[in-house]
C-alpha positions in Angstrom: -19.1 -31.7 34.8 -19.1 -35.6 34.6 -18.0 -36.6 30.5 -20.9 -36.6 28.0 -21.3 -39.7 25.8 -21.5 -39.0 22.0 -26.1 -39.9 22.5 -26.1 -37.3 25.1 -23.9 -35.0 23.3 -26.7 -35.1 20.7 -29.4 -34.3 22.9 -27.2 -31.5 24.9 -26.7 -30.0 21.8 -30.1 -30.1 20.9 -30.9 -28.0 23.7 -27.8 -25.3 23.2 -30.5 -22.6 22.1 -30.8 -22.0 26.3 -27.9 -19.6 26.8 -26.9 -21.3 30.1 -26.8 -24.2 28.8 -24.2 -23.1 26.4 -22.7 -21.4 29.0 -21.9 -24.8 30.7 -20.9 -27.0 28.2 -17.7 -27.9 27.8 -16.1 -28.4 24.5 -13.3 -30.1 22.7 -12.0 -27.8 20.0 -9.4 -28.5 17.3 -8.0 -25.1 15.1 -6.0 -24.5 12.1 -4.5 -21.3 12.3 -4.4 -20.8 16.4 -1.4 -18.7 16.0 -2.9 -15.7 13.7 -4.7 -13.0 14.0 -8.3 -14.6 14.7 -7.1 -17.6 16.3 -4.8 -16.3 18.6 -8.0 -14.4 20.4 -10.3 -17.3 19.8 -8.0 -19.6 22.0 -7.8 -16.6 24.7 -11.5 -17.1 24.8 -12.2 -20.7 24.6 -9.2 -21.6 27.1 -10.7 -18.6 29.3 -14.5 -20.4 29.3 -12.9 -23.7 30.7 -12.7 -25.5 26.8 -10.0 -27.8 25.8 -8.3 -26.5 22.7 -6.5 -28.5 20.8 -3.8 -26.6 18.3 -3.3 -27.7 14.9 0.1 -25.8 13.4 2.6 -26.7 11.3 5.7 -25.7 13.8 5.2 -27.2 17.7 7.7 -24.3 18.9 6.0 -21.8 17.2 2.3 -22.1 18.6 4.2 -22.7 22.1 5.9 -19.2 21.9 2.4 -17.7 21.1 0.7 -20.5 23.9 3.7 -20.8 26.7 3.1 -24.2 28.6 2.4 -22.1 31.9 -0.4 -19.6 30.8 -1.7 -23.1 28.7 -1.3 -26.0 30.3 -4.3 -28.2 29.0 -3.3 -26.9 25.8 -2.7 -29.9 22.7 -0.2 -29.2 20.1 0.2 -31.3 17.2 2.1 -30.5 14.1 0.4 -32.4 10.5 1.6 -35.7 10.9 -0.7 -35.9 14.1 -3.7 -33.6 13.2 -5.7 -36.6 12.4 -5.5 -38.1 16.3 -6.8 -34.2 17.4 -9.5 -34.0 15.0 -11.1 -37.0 15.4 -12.8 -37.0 19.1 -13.0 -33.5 19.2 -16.3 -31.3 19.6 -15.6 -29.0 16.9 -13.3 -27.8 14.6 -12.3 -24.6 13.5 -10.3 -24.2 10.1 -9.0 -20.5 9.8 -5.4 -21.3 8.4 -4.3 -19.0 5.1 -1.6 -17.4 4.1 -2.3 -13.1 4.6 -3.4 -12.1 1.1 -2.1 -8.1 1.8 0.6 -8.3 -0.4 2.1 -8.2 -4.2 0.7 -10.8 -6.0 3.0 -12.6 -8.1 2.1 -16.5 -10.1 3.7 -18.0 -7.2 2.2 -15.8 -4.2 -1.1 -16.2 -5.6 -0.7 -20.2 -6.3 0.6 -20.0 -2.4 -2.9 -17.8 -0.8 -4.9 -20.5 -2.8 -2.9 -23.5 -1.6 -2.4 -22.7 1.4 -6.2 -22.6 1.9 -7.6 -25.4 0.3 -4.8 -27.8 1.0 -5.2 -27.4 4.8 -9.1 -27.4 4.5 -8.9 -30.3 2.4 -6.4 -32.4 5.2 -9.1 -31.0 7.8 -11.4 -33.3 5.9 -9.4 -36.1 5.1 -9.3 -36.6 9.1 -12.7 -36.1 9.5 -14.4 -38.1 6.6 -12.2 -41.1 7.8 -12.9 -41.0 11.6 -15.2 -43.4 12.6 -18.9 -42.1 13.4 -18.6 -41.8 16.8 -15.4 -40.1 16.9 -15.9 -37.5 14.1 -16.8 -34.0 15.0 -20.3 -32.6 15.9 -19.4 -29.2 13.7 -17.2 -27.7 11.3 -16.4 -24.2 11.5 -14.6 -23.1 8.6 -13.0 -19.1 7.3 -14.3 -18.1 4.0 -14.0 -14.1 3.2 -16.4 -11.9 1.6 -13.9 -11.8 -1.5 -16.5 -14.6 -2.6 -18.6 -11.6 -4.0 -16.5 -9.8 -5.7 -16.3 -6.5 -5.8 -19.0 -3.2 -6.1 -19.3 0.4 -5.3 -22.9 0.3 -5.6 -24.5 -3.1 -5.0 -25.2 -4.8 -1.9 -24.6 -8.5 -1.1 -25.8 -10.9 1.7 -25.3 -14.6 1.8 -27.4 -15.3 -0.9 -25.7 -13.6 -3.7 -23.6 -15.0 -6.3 -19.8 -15.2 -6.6 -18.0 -13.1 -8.1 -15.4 -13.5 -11.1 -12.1 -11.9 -9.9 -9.0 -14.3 -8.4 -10.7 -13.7 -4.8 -13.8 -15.2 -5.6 -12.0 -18.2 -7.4 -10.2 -18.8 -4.3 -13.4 -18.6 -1.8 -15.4 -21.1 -4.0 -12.3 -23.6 -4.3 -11.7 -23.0 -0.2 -15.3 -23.4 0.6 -15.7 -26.6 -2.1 -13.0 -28.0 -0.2 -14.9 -27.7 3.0 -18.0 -28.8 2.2 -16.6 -32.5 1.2 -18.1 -34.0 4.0 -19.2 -37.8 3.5 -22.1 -37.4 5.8 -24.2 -35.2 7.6 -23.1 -35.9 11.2 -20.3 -33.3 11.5 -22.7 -29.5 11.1 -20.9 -27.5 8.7 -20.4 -23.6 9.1 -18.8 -21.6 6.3 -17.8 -17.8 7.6 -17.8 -15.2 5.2 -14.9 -12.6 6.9 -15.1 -9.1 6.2 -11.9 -6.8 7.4 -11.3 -7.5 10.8 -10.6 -5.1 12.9 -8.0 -4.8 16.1 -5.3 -2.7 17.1 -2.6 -5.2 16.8 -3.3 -7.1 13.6 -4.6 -6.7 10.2 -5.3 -3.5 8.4 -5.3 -0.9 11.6 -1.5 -2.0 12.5 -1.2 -1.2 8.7 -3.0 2.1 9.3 -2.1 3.9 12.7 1.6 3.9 12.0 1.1 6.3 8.9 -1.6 8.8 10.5 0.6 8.6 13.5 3.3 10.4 11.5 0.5 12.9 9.6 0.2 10.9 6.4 -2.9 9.3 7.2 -5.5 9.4 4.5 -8.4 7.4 2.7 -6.4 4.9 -0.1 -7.6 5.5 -4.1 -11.2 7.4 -4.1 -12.2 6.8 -0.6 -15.6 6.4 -2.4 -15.2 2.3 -2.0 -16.9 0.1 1.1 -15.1 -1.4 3.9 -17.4 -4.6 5.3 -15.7 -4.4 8.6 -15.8 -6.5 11.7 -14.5 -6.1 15.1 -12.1 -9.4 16.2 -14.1 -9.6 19.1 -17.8 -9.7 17.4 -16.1 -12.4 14.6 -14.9 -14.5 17.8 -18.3 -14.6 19.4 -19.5 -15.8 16.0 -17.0 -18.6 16.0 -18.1 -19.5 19.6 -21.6 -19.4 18.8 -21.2 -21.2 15.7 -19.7 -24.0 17.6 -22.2 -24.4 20.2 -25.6 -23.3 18.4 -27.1 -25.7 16.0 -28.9 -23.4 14.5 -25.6 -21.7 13.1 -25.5 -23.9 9.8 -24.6 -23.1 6.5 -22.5 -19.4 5.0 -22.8 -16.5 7.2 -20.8 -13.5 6.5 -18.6 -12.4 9.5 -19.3 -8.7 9.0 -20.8 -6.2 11.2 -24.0 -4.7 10.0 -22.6 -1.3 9.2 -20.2 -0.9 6.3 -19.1 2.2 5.5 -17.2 3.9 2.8 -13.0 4.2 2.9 -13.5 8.1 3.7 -15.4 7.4 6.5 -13.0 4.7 8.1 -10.1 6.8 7.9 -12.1 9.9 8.8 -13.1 8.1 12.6 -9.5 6.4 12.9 -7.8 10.5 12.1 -9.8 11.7 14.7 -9.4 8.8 17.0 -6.3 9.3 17.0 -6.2 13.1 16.7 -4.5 12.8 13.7 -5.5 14.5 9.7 -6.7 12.3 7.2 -6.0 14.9 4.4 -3.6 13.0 2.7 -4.9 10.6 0.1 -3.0 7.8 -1.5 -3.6 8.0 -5.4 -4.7 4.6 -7.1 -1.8 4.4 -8.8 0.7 4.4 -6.3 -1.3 1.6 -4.5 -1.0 -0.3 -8.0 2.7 0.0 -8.2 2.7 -1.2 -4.6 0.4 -4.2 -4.6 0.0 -5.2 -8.5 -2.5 -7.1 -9.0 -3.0 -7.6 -5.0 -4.3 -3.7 -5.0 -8.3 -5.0 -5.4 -8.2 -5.7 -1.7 -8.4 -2.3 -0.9 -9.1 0.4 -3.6 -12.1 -1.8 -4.9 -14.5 -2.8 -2.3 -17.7 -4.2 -1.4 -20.8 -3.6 1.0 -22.0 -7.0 2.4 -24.5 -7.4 5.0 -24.7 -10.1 7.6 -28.3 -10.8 7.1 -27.9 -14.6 8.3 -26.0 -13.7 11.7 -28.9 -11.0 12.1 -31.6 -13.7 11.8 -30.3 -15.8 14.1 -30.7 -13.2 16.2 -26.7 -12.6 16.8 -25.8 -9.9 19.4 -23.2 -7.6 17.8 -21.1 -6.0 20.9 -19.6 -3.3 18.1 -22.2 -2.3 15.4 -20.7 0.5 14.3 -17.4 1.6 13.2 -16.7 4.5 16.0 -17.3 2.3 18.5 -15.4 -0.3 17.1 -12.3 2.0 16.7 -12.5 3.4 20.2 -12.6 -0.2 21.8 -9.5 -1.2 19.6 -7.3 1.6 20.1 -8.0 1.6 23.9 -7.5 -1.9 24.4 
């Protein structure tokens, strides 16, 4: 496919609706936070559709253990002193760099999950507020979390709520503030809302299967609160689609549309794995574990992706069994 000028960009884009056409166009995208959990599969997938990635890190010789030279060799590393040359020119960008947040929060881990957040976002923007117009990026895709809401056992939130008042939701307005400093309207801006993402080797299953594997599984606290869940997978195809669709604009939340209650969770993942889930973890253990840190998981929150379900997003897991059975056979 012959190179697209930045005028027939425009118009291509314009047209990206047509799933073909999506299909065949060939992107340029920069990411913060390659090497993690979500990024690591999101440059699987782009390098596998014939895209150029471009990976922003802070440590060359650690994205190149996680992206060898031979399985990537179109791939661009660049550690901060250079992110500025691989923003600018790129198609897209996707910011999902932050420190893991499943963990006892202390003044200085807490001033770290904020930092490391809104200091990267805000260097994302530096670089693309000063790239010239025809150089800056058509769209911005950049992690939020559906800690924005804070937290309920009965209400139900979707992107037009409000924020809520606990450290989490401080930290998702900052992040997001940070993100939408763009001086102009050229570069699209996407904000993602994640929920709990969900894959066998990452985030809170590899946190999970090791304890019902030995018989201690069980639901943590009351098993009363709600999980907002998400397959990797699904959140991916959102990321894609956010690049590539111009009618992705905006918050969405990166959850599937079928929260469900802690019991429930560990219920499916005990008999996944043929395991009991009889063996609950009482609140306050979890608080003399995490501190302050222990919201994450005994206080939850049921949030619906009502944007992603207007524009008409196809969800490969919907619900939470089939989501566990393609994880824990993958």
């Amino acid at each position: 496919m012959k190179a697209l000028t930045v005028s027939s960009t425009r118009v291509f884009m314009a047209k990206c609706t047509d799933k073909k056409a999506q299909a065949d166009y060939k992107m340029i995208v920069a990411i913060t936070g390659a090497t993690g959990f979500i990024g690591s599969r999101l440059v699987e997938r782009l390098d596998a559709d014939g895209h150029q990635v471009r990976v922003l890190t802070r440590s060359v010789s650690k994205a190149r253990s996680v992206f060898p030279e031979l399985r990537y060799p179109n791939l661009e590393v660049a550690e901060e002193a250079n992110w500025t040359e691989l923003i600018q020119g790129a198609t897209g960008v996707v910011n999902l760099a932050g420190l893991p947040i499943s963990r006892r929060w202390t003044p200085e881990v807490k001033a770290e999950i904020k930092n490391s957040r809104i200091g990267v976002t805000a260097k994302v923007l530096e670089a693309i507020n000063a790239a010239p117009k025809e150089l800056k990026p058509k769209v911005l895709v950049s992690s939020s979390a559906i800690g924005y809401y804070g937290t309920s056992e009965s209400c139900a939130f979707d992107e037009a709520s409000p924020s809520g008042k606990d450290y989490l939701a401080e930290v998702c307005r900052e992040w997001e503030a940070a993100a939408q400093s763009l001086d102009d309207t050229t570069t699209r801006l996407v904000l993602i809302r994640n929920g709990i993402v969900l894959a066998k080797d990452g985030g809170v299953l590899a946190q999970m299967v090791p304890i019902f594997s030995i018989f201690a599984g069980g639901p943590l606290g009351s098993g009363k609160q709600w999980i907002s869940w998400v397959h990797r997978d699904d959140l991916v195809s959102l990321i894609m689609e956010s690049l590539s669709n111009p009618t992705y604009e905006g918050v969405i939340n990166g959850t599937a549309p079928n929260p469900v209650r802690m019991n429930e969770m560990c219920d499916r993942i005990g008999a996944m794995l043929g395991r009991p889930s009889w063996l609950p973890v009482p609140e306050f253990a979890v608080r003399v574990l995490l501190g302050e840190g222990a919201i994450i998981v005994l206080e939850g929150q049921r949030v619906l992706p009502k944007k992603a379900q207007e524009l008409g997003f196809t969800y490969k897991y919907r619900f939470i069994s089939d989501a566990l059975k393609a994880s824990f056979s993958a």
